[in-house]
C-alpha positions in Angstrom: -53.3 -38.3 -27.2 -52.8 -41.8 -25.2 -56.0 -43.6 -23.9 -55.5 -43.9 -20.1 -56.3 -47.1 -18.5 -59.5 -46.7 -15.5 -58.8 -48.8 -12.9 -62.0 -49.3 -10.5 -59.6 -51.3 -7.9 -60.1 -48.6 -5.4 -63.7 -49.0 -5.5 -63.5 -52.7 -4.1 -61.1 -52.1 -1.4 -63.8 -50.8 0.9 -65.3 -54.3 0.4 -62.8 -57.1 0.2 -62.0 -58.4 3.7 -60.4 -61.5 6.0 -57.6 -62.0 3.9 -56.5 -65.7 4.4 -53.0 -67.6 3.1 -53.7 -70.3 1.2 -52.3 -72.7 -1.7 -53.4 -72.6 -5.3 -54.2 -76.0 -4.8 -57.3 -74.7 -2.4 -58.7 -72.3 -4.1 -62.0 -73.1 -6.8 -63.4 -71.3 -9.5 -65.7 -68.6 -8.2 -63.0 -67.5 -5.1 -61.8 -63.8 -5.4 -58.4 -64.0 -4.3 -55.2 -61.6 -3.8 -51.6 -62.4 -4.8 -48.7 -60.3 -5.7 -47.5 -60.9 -9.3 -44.1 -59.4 -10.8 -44.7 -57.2 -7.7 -47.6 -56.0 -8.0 -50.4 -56.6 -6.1 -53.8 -58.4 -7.9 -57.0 -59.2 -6.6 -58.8 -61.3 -8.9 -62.4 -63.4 -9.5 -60.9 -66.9 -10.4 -62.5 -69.1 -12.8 -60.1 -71.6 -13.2 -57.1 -71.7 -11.1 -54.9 -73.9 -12.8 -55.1 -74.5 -16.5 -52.0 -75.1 -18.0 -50.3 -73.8 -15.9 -52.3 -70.7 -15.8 -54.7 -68.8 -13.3 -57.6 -67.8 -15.4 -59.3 -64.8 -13.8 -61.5 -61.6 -14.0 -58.9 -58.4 -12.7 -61.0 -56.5 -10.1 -58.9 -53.2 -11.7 -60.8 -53.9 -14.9 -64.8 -54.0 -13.9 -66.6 -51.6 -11.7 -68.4 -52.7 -8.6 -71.7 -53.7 -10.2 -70.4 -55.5 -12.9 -68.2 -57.7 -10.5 -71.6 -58.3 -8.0 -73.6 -59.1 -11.3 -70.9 -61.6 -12.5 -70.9 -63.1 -8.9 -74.7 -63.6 -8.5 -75.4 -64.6 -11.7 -72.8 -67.1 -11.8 -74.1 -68.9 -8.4 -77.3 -69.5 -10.7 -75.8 -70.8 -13.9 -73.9 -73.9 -15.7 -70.1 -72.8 -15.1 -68.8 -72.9 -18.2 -71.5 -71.9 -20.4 -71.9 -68.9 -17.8 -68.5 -68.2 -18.3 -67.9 -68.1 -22.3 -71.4 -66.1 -22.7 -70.4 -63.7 -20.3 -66.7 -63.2 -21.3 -67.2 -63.1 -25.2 -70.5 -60.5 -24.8 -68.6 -57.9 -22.5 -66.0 -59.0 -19.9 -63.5 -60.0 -22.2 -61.6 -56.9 -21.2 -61.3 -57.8 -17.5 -60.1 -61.7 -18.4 -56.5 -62.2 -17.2 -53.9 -65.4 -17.1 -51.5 -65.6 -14.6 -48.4 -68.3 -14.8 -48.9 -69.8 -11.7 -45.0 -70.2 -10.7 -45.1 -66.4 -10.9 -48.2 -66.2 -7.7 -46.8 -65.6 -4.6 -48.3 -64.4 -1.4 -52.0 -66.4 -2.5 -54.6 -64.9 0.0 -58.0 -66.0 -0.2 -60.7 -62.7 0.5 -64.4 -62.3 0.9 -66.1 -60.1 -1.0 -69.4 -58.1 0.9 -71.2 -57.5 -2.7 -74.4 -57.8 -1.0 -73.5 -54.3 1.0 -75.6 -51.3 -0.9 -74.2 -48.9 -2.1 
């Protein structure tokens, strides 16, 4: 019997609005962002968009709802990195992507209504 892979993408889409084009050179840890990728479509938190020639990011399709408005608002609070690496090695290592950035296309920056109740 294979293990199925949840994705909990749907359960953002009511949320994520205003798409707007932008460069990789714009966009700052912390921005939740869409782009297709080997043609598919991703919508991502960043946390560092260019690191060696990688996109560092949290995959939307990897963490419910109220893990993704917990990471958001607790991460406006905290030192960056340190946030980052306690959070990632304690439980959202499974949701941590890299992207080759020569391989983004389409970059849209979104906003993200995780203050809307449920």
């Amino acid at each position: 019997m294979t293990k199925e892979k949840v994705s909990f993408l749907n359960e953002h889409i009511p949320y994520i609005n205003d798409p707007v084009f932008v460069e990789l050179k714009n966009i700052v840890p912390s921005d939740i962002v869409q782009f297709s990728y080997h043609g598919d479509l991703k919508t991502v938190l960043v946390l560092n968009p260019r690191w060696h020639d990688k996109m560092h990011a949290l995959s939307f399709r990897a963490m419910p709802r109220n893990e993704i408005k917990e990471f958001i608002t607790e991460s406006r609070t905290a030192d960056q990195l340190k946030f980052y690496h306690r959070k990632l090695e304690h439980n959202r290592r499974h949701a941590y992507r890299t992207y080759n950035v020569k391989d983004i296309l389409f970059l849209r920056r979104v906003k993200y209504d995780y203050i809307l109740s449920y």
